[in-house]
C-alpha positions as CSV (number, residue, x, y, z in Angstrom):
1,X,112.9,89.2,90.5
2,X,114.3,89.0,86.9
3,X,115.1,92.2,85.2
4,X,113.5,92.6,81.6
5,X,115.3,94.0,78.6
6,X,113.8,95.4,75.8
7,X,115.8,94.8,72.5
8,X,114.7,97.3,69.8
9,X,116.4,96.3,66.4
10,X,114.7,95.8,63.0
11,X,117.8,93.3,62.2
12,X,116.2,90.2,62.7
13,X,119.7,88.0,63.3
14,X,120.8,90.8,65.3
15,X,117.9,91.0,67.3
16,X,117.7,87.0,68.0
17,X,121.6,87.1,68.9
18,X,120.9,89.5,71.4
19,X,118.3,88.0,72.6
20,X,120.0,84.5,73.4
21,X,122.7,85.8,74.8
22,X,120.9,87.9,77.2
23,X,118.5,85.0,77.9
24,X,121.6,82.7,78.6
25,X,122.6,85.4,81.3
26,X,118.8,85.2,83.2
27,X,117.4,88.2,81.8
28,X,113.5,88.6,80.7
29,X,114.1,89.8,77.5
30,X,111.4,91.3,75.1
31,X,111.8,92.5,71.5
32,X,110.4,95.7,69.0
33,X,111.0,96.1,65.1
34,X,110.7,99.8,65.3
35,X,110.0,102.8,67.4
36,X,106.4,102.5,67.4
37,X,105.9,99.3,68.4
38,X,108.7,99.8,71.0
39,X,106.4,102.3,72.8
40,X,103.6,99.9,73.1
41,X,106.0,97.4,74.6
42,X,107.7,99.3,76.4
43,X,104.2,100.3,77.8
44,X,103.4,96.8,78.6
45,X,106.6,95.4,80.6
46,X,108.4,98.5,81.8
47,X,111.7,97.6,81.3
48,X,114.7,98.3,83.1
49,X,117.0,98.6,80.2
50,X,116.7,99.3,76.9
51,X,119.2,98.0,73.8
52,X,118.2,100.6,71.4
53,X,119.7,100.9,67.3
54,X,119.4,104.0,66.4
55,X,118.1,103.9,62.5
56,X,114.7,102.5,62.8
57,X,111.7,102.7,60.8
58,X,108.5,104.3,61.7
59,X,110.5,105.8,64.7
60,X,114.0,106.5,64.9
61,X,116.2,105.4,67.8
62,X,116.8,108.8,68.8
63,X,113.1,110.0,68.7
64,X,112.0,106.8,70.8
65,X,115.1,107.6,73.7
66,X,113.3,111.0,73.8
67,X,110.2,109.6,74.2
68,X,111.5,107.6,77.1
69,X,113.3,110.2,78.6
70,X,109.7,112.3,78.7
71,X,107.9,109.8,80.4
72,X,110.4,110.5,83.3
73,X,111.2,107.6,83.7
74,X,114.8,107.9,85.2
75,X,114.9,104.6,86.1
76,X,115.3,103.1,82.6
77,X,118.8,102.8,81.2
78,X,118.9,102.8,78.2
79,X,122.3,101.1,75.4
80,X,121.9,102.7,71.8
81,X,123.5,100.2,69.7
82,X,124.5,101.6,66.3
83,X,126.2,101.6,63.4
84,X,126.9,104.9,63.7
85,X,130.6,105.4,65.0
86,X,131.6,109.2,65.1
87,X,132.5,110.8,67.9
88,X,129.3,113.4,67.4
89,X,127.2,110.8,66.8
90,X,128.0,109.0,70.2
91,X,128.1,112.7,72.1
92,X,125.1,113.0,70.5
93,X,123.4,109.6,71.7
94,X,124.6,110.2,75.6
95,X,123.4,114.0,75.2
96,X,119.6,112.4,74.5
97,X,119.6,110.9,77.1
98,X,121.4,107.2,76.5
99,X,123.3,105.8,79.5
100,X,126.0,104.1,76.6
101,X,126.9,103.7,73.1
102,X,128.0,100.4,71.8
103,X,129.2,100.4,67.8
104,X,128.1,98.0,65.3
105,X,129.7,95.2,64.6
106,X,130.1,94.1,68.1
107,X,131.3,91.1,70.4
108,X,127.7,89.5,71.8
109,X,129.8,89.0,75.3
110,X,130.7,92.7,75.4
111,X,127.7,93.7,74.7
112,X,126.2,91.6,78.1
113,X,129.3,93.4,79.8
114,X,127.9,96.5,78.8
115,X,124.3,95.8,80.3
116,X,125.9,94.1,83.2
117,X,128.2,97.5,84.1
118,X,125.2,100.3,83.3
119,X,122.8,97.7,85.5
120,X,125.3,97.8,88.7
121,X,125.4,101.6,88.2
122,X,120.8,102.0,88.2
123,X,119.9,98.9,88.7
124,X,118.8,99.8,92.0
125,X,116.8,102.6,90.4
126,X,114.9,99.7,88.6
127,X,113.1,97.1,91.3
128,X,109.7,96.8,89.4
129,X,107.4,93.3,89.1
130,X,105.5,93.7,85.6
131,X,102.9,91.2,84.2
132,X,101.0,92.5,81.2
133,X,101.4,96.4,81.6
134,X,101.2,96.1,85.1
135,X,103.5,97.1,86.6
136,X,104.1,97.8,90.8
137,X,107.5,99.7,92.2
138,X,107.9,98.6,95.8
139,X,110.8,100.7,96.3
140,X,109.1,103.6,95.2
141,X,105.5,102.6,96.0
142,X,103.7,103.1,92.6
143,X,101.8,101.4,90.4
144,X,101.5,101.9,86.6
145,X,99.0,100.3,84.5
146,X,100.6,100.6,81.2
147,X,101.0,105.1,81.2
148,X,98.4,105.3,83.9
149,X,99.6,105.7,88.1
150,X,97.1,104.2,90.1
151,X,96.2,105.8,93.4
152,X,96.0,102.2,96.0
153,X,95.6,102.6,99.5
154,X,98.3,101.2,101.8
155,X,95.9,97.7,101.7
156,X,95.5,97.7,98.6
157,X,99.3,97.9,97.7
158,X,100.4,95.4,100.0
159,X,97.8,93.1,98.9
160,X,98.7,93.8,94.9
161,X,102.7,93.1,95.6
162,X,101.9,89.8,97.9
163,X,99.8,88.8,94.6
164,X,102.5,89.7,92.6
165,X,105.4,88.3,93.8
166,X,103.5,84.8,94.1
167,X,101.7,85.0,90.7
168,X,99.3,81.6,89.6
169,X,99.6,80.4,93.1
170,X,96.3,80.1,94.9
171,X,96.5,82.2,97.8
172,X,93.3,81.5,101.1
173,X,92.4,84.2,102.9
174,X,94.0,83.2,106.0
175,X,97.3,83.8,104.1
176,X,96.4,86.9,102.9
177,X,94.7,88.1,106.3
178,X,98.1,87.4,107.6
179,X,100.0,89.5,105.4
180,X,98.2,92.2,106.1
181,X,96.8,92.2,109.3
182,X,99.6,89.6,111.0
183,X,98.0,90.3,114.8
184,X,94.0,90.5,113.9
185,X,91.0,88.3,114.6
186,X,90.6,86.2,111.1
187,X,87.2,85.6,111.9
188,X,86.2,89.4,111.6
189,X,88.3,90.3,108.7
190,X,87.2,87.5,106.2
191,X,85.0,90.1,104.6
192,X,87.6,92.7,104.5
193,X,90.3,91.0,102.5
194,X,86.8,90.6,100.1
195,X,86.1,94.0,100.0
196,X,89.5,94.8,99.3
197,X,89.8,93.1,96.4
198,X,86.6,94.3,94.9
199,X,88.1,97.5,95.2
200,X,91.2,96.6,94.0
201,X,90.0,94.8,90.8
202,X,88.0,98.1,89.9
203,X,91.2,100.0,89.8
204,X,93.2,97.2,88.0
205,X,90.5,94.9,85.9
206,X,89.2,96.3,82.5
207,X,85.7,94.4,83.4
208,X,85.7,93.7,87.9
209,X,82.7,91.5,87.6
210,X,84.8,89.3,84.8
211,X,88.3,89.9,86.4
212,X,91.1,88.0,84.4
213,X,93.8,89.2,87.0
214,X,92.5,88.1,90.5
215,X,90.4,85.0,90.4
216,X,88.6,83.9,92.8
217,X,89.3,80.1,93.3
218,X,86.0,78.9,95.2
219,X,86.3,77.1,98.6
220,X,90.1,78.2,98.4
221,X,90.9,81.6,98.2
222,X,92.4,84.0,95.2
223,X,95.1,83.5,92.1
224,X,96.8,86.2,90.9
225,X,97.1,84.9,86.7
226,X,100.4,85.6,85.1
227,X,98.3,87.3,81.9
């Protein structure tokens, strides 16, 4: 699974450097202008690491890492990237909660060598699939929808990360019925891989009788839609 950055920078040719470079190296990459609008995408893709400047309207760099850091979310490394280069500054930075401090103006390749070394250190921290704020942690065996942890049965959770790891691929019930019950009688548990999706699009659909996540593809089973 790819690993998504979040790149929060109000330089525009900064940001769009970044962003290339990172691309080139086979990361999902997402952007913010400032610290507000970082929080609402950070919301929606739950990123593993965070490229964060520091002076930022609406929401400073520092005020956003604190954010972060009180949604406990540990896993989530996080680069401050600033033009601020004292050494109080930078003690300051890693003291909030960043993982490390790169200066302004910078080499794009160190920069990637920076994201590559913190990601060796927590990337393992970090194994998430996230399409369109949701987001499901095998490892850990959650499930956000954007701030919110849903509570899925074991069913339900196994049936969401099969979904998920094969998303806009119709999927029949006798696949699915094999994932999760490998050693059962198909013809008695038709009906339950129904009924576990109804319950599982009420817990992760804004409207379960007009579900744009799980579709049902008639005469053929389910698609889980890449929103």
């Amino acid at each position: 699974m790819r690993q998504t950055i979040l790149v929060v920078e109000d330089d525009k040719m900064i940001r769009e450097l970044v962003h290339i470079y990172l691309k080139k190296e086979g990361f999902h990459v997402v952007e913010a202008t400032d610290g507000e609008m970082a929080k609402d995408v950070f919301l929606t893709y739950h990123p593993c690491l965070i490229i964060l400047d520091l002076m930022l309207p609406k929401l400073s760099g520092e005020d956003f890492c604190t954010w972060v850091r009180e949604q406990e979310r540990n896993e989530v490394s996080i680069i401050m990237l600033s033009a601020k280069t004292s050494t109080t500054d930078k003690i300051n930075g890693l003291k909030i909660g960043a993982d490390d401090y790169v200066t302004k103006p910078f080499e794009p390749d160190e920069l990637v060598a920076h994201v590559e070394a913190v990601l060796r250190r927590t990337g393992q921290y970090c194994q998430k699939i996230t399409y369109g704020g949701l987001c499901i942690k095998p490892r850990k065996g959650e499930v956000m929808l954007f701030d919110k942890q849903l509570n899925l049965t074991k069913h339900e959770f196994n049936l969401l990360y099969y979904f998920m790891e094969n998303p806009n691929v119709v999927i029949s019930r006798e696949k699915l019925i094999q994932q999760l019950y490998p050693y059962a009688d198909k013809t008695v548990l038709d009906r339950t891989i129904d009924a576990h999706i109804k319950k599982l699009r009420r817990k992760i659909e804004d409207n379960p009788a007009s579900p744009k996540r799980i579709h049902t593809v008639r005469g053929m089973g389910y698609k889980f839609v890449d929103e």
